[in-house]
C-alpha positions in Angstrom: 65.2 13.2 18.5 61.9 14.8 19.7 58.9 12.2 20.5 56.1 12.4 18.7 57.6 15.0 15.7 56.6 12.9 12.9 53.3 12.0 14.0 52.2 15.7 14.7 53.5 16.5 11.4 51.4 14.2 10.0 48.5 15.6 12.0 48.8 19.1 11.0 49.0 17.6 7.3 45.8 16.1 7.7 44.7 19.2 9.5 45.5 21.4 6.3 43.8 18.8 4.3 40.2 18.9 6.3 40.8 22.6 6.2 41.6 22.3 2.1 38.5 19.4 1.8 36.0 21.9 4.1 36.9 25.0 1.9 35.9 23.2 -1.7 32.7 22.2 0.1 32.1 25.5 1.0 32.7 27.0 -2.2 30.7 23.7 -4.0 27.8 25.1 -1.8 27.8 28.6 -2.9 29.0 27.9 -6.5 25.5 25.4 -6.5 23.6 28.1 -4.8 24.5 30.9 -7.3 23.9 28.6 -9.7 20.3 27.8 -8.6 19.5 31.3 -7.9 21.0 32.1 -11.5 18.8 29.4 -12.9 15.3 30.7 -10.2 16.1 34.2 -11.9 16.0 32.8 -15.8 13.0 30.8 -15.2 11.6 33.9 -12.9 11.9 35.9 -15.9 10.3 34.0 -18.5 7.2 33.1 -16.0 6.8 37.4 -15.4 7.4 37.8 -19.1 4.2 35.2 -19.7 2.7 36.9 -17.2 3.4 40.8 -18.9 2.3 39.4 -22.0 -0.9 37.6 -20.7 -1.9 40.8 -19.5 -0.8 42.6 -22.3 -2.8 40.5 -24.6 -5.9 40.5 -22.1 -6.0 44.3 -22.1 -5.7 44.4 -26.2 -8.2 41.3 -26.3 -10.3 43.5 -24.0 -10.6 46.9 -26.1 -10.5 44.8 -29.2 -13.8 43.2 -28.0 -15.4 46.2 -26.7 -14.8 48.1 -29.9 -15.9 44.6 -32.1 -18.8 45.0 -29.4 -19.6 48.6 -29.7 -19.3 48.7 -33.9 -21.7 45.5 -33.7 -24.3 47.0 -31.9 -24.3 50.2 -33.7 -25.2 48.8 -36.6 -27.9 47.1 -34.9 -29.1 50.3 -33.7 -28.8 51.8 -36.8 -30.6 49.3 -38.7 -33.3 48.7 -36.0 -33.8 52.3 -36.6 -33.9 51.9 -39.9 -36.7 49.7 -40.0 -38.5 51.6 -37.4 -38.9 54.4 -39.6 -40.0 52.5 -42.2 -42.7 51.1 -39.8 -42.7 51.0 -36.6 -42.0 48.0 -34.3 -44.4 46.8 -31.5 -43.6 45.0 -28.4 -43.4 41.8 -29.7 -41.5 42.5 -32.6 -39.0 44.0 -31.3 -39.1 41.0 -28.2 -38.4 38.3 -31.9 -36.0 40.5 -33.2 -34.2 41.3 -29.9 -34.3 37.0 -29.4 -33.0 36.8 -33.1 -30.6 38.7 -32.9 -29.0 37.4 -29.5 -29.7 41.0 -27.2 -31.1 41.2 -24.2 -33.5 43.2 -25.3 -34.2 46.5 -27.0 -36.0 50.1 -26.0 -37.4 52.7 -28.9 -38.9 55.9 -27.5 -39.8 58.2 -30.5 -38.9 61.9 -28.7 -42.0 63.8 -31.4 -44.5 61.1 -30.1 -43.5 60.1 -26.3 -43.8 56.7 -27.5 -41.7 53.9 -25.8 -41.6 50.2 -27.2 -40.0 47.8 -25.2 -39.3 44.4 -26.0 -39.6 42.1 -23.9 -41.0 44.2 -21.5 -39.4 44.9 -18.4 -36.0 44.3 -19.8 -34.5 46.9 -18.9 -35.7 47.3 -15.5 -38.6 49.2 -13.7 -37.5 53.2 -14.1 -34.5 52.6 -16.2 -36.7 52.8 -20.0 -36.3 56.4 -20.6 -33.7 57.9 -22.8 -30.1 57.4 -21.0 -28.6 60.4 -21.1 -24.9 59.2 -22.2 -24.6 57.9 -26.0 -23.0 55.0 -26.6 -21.2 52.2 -25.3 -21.9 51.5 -21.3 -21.2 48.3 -19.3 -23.6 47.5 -16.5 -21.7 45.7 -13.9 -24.2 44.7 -11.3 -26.3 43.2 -13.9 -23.6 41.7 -16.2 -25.1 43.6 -19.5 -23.9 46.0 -22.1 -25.7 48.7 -23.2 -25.7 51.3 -26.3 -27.9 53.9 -27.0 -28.8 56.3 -30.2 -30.3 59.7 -29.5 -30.9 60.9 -32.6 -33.4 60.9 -34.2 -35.3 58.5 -32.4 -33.4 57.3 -28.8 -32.7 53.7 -29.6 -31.5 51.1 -26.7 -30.0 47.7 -27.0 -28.9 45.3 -24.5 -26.5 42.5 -24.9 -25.8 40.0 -21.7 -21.8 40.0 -21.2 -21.9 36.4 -19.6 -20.1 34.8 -22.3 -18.2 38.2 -22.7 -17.4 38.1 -19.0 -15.9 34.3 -19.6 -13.6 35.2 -21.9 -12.5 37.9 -20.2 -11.5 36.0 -17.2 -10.3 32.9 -18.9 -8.0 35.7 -20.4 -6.9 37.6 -16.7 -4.3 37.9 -14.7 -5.8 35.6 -11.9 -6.6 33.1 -14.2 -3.0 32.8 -15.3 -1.8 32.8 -11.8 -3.9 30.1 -11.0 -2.8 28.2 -14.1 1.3 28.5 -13.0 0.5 27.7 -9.5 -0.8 24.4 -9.9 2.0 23.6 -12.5 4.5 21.2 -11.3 8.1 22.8 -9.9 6.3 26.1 -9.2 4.9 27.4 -5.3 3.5 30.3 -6.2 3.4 33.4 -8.8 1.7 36.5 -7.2 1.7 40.5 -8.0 2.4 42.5 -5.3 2.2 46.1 -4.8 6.0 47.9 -3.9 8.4 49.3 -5.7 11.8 48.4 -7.4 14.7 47.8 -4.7 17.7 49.6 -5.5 19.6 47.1 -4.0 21.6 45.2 -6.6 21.7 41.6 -4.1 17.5 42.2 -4.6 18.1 40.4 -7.7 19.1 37.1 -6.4 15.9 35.2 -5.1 15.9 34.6 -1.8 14.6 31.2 0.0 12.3 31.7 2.8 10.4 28.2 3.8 6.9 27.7 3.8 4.2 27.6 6.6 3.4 24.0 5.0 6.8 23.1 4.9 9.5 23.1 2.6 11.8 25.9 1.1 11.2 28.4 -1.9 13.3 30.0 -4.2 12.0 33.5 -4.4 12.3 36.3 -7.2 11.1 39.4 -6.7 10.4 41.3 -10.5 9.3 44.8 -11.4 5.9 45.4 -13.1 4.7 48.4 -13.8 3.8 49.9 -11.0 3.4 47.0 -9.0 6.0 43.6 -8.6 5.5 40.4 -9.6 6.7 37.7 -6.8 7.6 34.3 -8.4 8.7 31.3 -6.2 9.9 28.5 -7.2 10.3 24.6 -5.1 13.4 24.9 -3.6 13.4 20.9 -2.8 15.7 19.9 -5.3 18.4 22.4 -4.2 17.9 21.2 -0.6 18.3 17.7 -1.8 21.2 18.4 -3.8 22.8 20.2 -1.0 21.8 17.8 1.9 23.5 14.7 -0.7 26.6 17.5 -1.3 26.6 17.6 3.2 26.7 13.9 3.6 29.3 13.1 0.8 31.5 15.9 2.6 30.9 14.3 6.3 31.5 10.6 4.8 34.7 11.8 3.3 35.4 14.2 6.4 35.4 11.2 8.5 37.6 9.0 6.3 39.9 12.0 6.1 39.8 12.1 10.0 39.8 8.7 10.5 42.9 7.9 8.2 44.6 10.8 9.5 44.1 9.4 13.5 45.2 6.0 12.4 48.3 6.9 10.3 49.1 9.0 13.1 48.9 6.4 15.9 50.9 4.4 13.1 53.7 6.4 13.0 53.3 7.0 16.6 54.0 3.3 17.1 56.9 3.0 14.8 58.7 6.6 16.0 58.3 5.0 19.9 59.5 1.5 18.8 62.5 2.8 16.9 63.4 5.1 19.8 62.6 2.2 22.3 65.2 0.2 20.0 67.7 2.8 19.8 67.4 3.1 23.6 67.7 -0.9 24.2 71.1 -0.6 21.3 72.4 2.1 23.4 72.1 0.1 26.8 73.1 -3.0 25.1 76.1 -1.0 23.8 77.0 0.4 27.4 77.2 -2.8 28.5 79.5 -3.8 26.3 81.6 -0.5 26.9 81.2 -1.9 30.2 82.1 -4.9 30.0 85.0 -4.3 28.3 86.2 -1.6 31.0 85.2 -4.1 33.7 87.3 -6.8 31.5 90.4 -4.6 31.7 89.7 -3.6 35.4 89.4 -7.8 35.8 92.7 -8.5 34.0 94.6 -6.0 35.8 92.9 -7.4 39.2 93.7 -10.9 37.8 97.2 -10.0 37.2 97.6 -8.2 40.7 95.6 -10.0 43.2 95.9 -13.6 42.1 99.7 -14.4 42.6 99.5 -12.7 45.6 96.2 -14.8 46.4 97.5 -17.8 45.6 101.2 -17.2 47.4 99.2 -16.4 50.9 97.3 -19.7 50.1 100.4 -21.5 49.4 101.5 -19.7 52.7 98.7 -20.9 54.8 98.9 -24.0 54.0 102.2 -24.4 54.6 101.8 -23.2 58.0 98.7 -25.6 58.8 101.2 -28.7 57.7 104.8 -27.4 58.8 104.1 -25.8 62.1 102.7 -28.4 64.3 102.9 -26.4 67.3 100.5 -23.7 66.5 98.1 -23.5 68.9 94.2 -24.5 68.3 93.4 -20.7 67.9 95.7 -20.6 65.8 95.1 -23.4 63.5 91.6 -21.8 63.1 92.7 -18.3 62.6 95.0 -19.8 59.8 91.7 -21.9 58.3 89.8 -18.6 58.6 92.1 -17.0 56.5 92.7 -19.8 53.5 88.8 -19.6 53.8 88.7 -15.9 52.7 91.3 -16.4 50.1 89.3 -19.3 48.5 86.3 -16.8 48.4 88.3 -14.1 46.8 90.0 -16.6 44.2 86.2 -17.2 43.2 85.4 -13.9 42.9 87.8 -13.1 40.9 86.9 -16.3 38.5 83.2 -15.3 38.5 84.8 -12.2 37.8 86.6 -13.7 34.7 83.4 -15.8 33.9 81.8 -12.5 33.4 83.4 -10.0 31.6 84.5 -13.2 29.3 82.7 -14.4 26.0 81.5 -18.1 26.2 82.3 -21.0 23.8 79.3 -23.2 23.3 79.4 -27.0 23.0 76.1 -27.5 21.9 74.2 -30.9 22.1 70.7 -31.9 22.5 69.4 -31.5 25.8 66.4 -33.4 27.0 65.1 -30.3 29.9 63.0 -33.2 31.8 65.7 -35.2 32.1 68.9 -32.5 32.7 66.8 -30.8 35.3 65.3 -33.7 37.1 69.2 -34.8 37.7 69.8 -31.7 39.2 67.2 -32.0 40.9 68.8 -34.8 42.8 71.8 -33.7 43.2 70.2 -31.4 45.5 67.5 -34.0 46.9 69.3 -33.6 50.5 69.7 -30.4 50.9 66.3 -29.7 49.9 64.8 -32.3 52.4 67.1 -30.8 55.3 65.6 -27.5 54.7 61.8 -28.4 54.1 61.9 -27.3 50.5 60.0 -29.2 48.3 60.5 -29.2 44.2 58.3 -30.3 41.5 59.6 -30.7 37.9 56.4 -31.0 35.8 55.6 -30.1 31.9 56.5 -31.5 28.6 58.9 -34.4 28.5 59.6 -34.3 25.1 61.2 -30.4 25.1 64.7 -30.6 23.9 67.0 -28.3 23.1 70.3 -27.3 21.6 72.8 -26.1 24.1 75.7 -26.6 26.5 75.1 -28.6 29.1 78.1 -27.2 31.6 76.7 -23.4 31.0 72.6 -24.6 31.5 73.7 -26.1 34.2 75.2 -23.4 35.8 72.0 -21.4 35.3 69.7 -23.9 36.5 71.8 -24.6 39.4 72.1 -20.6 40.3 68.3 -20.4 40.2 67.6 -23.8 42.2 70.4 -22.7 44.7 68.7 -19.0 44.5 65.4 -20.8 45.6 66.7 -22.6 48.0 68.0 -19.9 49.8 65.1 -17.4 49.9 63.9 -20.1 51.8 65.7 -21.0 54.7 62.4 -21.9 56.8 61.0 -24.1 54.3 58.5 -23.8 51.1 58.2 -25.3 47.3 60.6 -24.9 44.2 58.2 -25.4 41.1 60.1 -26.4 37.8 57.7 -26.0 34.8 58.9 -27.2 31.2 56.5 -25.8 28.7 56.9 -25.9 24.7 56.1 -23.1 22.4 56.1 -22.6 18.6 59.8 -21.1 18.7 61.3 -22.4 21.9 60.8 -23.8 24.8 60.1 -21.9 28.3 61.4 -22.9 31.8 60.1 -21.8 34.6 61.3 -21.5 38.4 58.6 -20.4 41.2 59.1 -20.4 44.5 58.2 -18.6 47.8 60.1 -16.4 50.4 60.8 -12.3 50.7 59.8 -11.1 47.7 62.2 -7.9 46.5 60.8 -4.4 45.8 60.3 -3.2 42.2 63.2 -1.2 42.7 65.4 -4.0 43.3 63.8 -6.5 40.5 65.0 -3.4 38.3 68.3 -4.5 39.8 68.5 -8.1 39.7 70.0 -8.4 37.2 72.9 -5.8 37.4 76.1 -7.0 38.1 77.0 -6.8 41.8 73.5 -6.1 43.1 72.4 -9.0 45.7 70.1 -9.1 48.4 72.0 -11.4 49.6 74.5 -10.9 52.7 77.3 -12.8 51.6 76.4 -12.5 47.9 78.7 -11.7 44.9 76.0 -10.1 42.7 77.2 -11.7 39.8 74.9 -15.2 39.5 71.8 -13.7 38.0 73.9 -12.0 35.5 76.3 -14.2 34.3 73.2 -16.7 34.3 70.8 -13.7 32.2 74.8 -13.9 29.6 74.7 -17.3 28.9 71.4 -17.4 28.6 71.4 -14.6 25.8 74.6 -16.9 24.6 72.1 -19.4 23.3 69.4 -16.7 22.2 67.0 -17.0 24.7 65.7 -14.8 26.9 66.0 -14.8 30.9 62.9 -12.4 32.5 61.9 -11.8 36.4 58.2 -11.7 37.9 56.9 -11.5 40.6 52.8 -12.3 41.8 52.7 -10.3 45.1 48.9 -11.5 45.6 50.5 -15.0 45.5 53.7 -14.2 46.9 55.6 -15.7 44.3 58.8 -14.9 42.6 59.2 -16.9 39.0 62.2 -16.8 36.9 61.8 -17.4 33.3 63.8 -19.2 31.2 63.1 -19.2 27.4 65.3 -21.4 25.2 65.5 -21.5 20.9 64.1 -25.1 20.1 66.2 -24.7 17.0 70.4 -23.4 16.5 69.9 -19.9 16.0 71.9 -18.6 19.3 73.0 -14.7 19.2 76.6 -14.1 19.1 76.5 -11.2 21.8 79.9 -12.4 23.1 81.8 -9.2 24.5 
């Protein structure tokens, strides 16, 4: 099974996803760009269309008035000449009529006579009252007036002041209008340009350029005649709209990624604790496949070695009662050797003990009280060897177990501490209760081993020992595990203290691990 597979996989899901997520926001942002610049080009269109038919309307208003214009003051001309003939006007007659009649003023110069009647006088201006030579219609810009003249018979000249004229006429313009849509709400600015129609088929899509003041326009370039009208629209609602559309997709981004790095870790997790429980299964099954291959190897040694074991004890004792006349070297090489077969027969039953399951007879244990008798048991030695012990914790701990096989363990670990300290030191027996069970503690001083060998503590046949078996933290960690606890080594090399562990059920739930 390959680490990490399932949590990678999930990764490149979430991977395609934020791919999948950033693509719809991409297209969101065009598809709401084309809109907008769809929507820029419509209302583009219908401001240049106002615009084409304000001029259009301006330039018919304007001939219509000039022809309304000219037709009105030919008439006048024609009836002021009318009444000249019948008699003709002085000066200030023709100043009443003129002020009647809302002109400026008129001029009558009668070509058989040389005479000239002006009225008021001086309207005209000083070398301007002779006979124009154009007939007609004539605007006179500088001086904001309209003039019309009649040649024939007499040359008749009226003047009319185009200030009201004038007003209409821009109220009607082009600028006018422009100035009117630019200070309408939604709009930056309407212009007309000089250029010429792009062939260019994007040229059609307004464009956003920002302005010097700040913020962005949507601009639409239109033809006109010869020259282009230039609408642009505010921009700030597209901005908005896309800035909300940016944050929605960065908030969601980040939930994406977020929920993506935590389901991963998740399944990261679970994959490493299923493979660190398949590993623990598989060790926990090779020990049983070895402790059933050491149980054979133990039966057949068993079977072998202990007759013969027991026959060379029987032997040697034999000798050490029947044969008084060994000599003294004798008698101890024969004690030497009953010595050696003792130690063999209980390696062999430590052996047994071992590779064998264990039948509990459970009962309630008091800890306090079961370790402070063992405690005494091994007062003197103790004392002898300058090693102190302190049993301290909870005195009302108790426990459901079997008091020969706790015994054993908690005399291996006293006798363990004893030993790794042959010059003296301190044994400290803690009792502590938890919410499940109920932990016991030994710490004491001396050679503390290497991390290698606490690896290997509790291995069968590793010791540290010189005359050790290998076998008492083992069997201890099995019967342990018999009551389903839990037996775990630490060592404090600041302190320089090695602590075994002890954790015991405070209920009768015990594993059946027997092999």
């Amino acid at each position: 099974m390959s680490l990490g597979l399932t949590w990678k996989n999930n990764l490149v899901v979430f991977g395609l996803l934020t791919m999948l997520v950033m693509g719809y926001f991409f297209y969101q942002q065009q598809s709401i760009r084309g809109n907008y610049q769809q929507h820029a080009r419509e209302h583009s269109e219908i401001l240049a269309a106002v615009v084409k038919l304000n001029v259009s309307n301006a330039y018919l208003t304007s001939e219509t008035i000039e022809t309304i214009l000219e037709n009105s003051l030919a008439n006048s001309v024609r009836f002021i000449s009318y009444l000249n003939d019948i008699e003709p006007f002085s000066s200030a007659e023709l100043a009443a009529f003129a002020r009647e009649a809302g002109l400026a003023g008129i001029v009558i110069l009668d070509k058989s006579s040389d005479r000239l009647v002006s009225g008021p006088l001086g309207w005209l201006g000083a070398g301007e009252e002779g006979c124009p030579a154009d007939e007609g219609l004539r605007f006179l810009g500088d001086r904001h007036r309209y003039l019309y003249t009649l040649r024939s018979p007499s040359c008749i000249v009226v003047g009319l002041d185009a200030g009201r004229i004038e007003q209409m006429q821009d109220d009607l313009s082009v600028e006018r209008l422009l100035n009117l849509l630019n200070n309408m709400a939604g709009i930056a600015y309407v212009r007309v340009a000089a250029g010429e129609k792009s062939t260019d088929l994007l040229a059609d899509l307004p464009e956003f350029p920002s302005l010097p003041s700040g913020g962005v326009v949507s601009e639409t370039t239109l033809p006109f005649g010869e020259m282009n009208i230039v609408v642009g629209l505010s921009a700030d609602r597209l901005v908005e709209r896309m800035a909300q559309l940016r944050n929605q997709f960065l908030i969601f981004l980040f939930l994406l990624f977020a929920t993506g790095i935590l389901s991963s870790w998740w399944l990261y997790r679970l994959q490493r604790q299923r493979i660190e429980d398949a590993r623990e299964f598989e060790k926990r099954l090779a020990r049983q496949h070895e402790a059933a291959a050491l149980g054979r190897t133990t039966a057949t040694i068993t079977h072998e070695m202990r007759n013969p074991l027991n026959a060379i004890g029987i032997g040697l004792q034999r000798l050490e009662i029947e044969a008084p006349e060994l000599s003294l070297e004798h008698r101890g090489l024969v004690a030497g050797m009953r010595e050696a077969v003792d130690r063999s027969n209980g390696i062999i039953s430590r052996l047994r003990q071992y590779v064998h399951s264990f039948e509990l007879d459970c009962q309630e244990i008091s800890l306090n009280e079961f370790l402070g008798t063992l405690v005494t048991l091994y007062a003197a030695q103790c004392k002898a060897q300058g090693v102190e012990v302190l049993v301290r914790g909870e005195k009302g701990c108790r426990v459901l177990g079997d008091k020969n096989l706790l015994g054993q363990v908690f005399e291996n670990l006293l006798k363990n501490g004893i030993e790794a300290q042959p010059d003296g030191g301190s044994i400290d027996i803690e009792v502590t209760r938890r919410e499940q069970d109920c932990s016991i503690s030994f710490s004491n001083g001396g050679e503390l081993p290497d991390v290698k060998a606490k690896a290997m503590l509790l291995e069968p046949f590793f010791t540290t020992k010189a005359k050790g078996t290998g076998l008492g933290l083992a069997i201890s960690r099995k019967i342990v595990d018999a009551h389903g606890g839990d037996l775990e080594l630490q060592i404090e090399r600041e302190e320089q203290i090695f602590r075994v562990v002890v954790s015991l059920p405070a209920d009768p739930k015990f594993k059946d691990i027997r092999a």
